[in-house]
MIDOSE-1310 file (N, C-alpha, C; in nm, 2 decimals, decimal comma, always signed):
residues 83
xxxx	+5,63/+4,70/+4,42/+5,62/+4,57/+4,48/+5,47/+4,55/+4,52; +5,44/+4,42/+4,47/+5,30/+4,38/+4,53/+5,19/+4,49/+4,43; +5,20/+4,46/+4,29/+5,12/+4,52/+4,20/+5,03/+4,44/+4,16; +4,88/+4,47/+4,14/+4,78/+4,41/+4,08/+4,78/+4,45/+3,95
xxxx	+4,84/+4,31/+3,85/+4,83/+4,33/+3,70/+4,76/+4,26/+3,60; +4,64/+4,21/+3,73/+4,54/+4,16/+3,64/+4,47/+4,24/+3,49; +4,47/+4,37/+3,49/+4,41/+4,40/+3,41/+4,50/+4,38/+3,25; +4,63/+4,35/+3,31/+4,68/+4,32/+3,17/+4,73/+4,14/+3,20
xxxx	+4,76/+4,08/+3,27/+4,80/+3,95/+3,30/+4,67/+3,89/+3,38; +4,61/+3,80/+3,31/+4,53/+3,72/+3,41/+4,60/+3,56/+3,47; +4,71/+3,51/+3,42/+4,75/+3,43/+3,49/+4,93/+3,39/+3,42; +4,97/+3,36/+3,50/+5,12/+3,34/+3,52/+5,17/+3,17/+3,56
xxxx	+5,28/+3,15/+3,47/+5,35/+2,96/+3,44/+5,32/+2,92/+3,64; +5,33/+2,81/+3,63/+5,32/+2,77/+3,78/+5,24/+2,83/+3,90; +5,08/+2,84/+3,85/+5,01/+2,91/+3,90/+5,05/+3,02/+4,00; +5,15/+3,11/+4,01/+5,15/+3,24/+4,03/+5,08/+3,35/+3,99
xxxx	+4,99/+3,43/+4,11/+4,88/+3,50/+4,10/+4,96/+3,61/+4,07; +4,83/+3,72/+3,98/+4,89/+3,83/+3,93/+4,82/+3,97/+4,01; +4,72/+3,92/+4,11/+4,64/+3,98/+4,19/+4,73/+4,08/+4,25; +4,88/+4,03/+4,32/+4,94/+4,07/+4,43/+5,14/+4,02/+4,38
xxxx	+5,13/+4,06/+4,23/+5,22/+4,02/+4,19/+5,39/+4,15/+4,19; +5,45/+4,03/+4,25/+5,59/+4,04/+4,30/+5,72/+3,97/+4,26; +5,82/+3,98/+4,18/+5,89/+3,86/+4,19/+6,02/+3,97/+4,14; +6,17/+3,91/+4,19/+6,30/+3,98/+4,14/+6,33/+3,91/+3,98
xxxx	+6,26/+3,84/+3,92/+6,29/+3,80/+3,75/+6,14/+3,80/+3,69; +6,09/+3,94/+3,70/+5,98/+3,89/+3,58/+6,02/+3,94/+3,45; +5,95/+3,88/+3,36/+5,95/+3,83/+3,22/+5,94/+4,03/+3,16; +5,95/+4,00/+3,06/+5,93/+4,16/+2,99/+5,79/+4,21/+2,98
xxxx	+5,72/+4,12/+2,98/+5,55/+4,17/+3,00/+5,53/+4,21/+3,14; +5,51/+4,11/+3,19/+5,50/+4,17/+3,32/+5,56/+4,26/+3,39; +5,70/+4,29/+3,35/+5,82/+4,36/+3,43/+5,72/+4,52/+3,39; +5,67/+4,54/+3,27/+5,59/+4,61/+3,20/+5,48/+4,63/+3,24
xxxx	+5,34/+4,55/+3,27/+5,28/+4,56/+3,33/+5,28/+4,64/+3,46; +5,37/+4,58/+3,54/+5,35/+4,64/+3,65/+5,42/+4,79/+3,66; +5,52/+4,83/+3,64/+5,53/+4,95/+3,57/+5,48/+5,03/+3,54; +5,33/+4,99/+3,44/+5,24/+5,08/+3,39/+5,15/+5,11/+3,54
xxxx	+5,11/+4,98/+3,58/+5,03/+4,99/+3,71/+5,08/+5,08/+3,80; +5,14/+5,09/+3,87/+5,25/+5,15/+3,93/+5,27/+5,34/+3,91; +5,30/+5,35/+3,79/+5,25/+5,48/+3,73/+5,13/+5,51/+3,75; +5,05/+5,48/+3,74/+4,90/+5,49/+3,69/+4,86/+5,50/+3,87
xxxx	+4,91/+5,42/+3,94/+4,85/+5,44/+4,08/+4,91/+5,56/+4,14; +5,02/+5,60/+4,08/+5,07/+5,73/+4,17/+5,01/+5,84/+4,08; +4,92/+5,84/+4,00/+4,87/+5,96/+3,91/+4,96/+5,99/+3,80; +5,01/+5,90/+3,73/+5,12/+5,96/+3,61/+4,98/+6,03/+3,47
xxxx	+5,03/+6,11/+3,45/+4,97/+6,17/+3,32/+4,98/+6,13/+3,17; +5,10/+6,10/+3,22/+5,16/+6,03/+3,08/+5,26/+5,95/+3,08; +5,27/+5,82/+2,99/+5,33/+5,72/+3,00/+5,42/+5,69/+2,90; +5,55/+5,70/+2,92/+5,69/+5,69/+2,77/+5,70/+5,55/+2,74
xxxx	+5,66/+5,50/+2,62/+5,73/+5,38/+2,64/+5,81/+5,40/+2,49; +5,95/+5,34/+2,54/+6,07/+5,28/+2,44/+6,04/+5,18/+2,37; +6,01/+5,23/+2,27/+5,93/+5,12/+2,11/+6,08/+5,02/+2,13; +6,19/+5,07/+2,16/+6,27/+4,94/+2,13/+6,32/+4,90/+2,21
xxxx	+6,25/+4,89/+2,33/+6,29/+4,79/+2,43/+6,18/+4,76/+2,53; +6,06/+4,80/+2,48/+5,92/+4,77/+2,52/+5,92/+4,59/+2,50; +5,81/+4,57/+2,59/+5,77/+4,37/+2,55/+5,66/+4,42/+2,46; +5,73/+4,37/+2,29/+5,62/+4,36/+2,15/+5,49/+4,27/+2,24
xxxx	+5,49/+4,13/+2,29/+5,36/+4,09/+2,30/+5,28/+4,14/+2,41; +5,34/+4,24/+2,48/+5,26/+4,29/+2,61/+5,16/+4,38/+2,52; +5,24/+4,49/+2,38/+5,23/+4,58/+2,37/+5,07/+4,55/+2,21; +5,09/+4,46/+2,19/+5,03/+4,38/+2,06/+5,01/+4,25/+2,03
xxxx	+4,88/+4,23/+2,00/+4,90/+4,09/+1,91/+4,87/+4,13/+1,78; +5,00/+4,09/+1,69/+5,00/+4,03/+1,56/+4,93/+3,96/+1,50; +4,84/+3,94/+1,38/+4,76/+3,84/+1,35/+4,80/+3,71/+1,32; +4,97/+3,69/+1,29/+4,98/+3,57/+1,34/+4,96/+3,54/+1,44
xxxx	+5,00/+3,57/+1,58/+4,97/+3,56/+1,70/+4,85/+3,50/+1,73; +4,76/+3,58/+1,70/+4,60/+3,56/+1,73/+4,56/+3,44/+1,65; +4,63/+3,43/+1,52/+4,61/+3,26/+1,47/+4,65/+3,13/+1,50; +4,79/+3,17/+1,61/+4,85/+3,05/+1,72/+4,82/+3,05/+1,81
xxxx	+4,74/+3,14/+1,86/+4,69/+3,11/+2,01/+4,61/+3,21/+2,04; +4,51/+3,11/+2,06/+4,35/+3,12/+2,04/+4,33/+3,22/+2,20; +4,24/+3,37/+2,18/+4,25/+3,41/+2,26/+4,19/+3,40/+2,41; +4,14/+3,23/+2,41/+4,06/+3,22/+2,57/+4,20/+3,12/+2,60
xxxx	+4,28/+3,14/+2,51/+4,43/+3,12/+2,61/+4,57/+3,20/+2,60; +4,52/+3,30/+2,56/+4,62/+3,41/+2,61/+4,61/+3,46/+2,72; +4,73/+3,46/+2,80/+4,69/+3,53/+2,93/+4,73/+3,69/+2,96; +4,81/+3,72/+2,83/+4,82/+3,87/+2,84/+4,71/+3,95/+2,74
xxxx	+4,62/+4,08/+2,78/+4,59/+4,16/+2,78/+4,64/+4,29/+2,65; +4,66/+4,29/+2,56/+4,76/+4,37/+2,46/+4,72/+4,51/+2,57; +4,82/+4,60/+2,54/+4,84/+4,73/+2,64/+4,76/+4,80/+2,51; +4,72/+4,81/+2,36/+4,68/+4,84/+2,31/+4,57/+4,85/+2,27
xxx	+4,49/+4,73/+2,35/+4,36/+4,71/+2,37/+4,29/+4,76/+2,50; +4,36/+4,82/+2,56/+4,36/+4,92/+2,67/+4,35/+5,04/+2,68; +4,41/+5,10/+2,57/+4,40/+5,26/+2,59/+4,33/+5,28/+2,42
């Protein structure tokens, strides 16, 4: 609760901040993001993720992707551009 997931979400539908981000329905990126954050703050060493029920756009952009939406308006961070 109360995860900063800026480094993979920089902004969220109906200006909800990701600074201090909380909610009982987030989306599969986020639900993900924070997760990762979360781990990472309590010292995890290593991180599992389930290829088949991971969020694909948290985890990647596709090059169609990147050809629909231009990246100074994406607000997710690919988790693959991170590690």
């Amino acid at each position: 609760e109360r995860v900063d997931i800026r480094p993979f979400i920089s902004n969220l539908p109906f200006g909800k901040t990701t600074d201090d981000f909380s909610t009982p329905d987030a989306s599969g990126s986020t639900s993900q993001a924070a997760n990762i954050i979360e781990g990472l703050e309590v010292g995890a060493k290593v991180l599992l993720v389930d290829e088949d029920t991971a969020a694909t756009n948290f985890m990647v952009r596709d090059e169609r992707m990147i050809k629909l939406v231009a990246a100074d308006k994406e607000p997710i961070v690919p988790f693959i551009h991170k590690v």
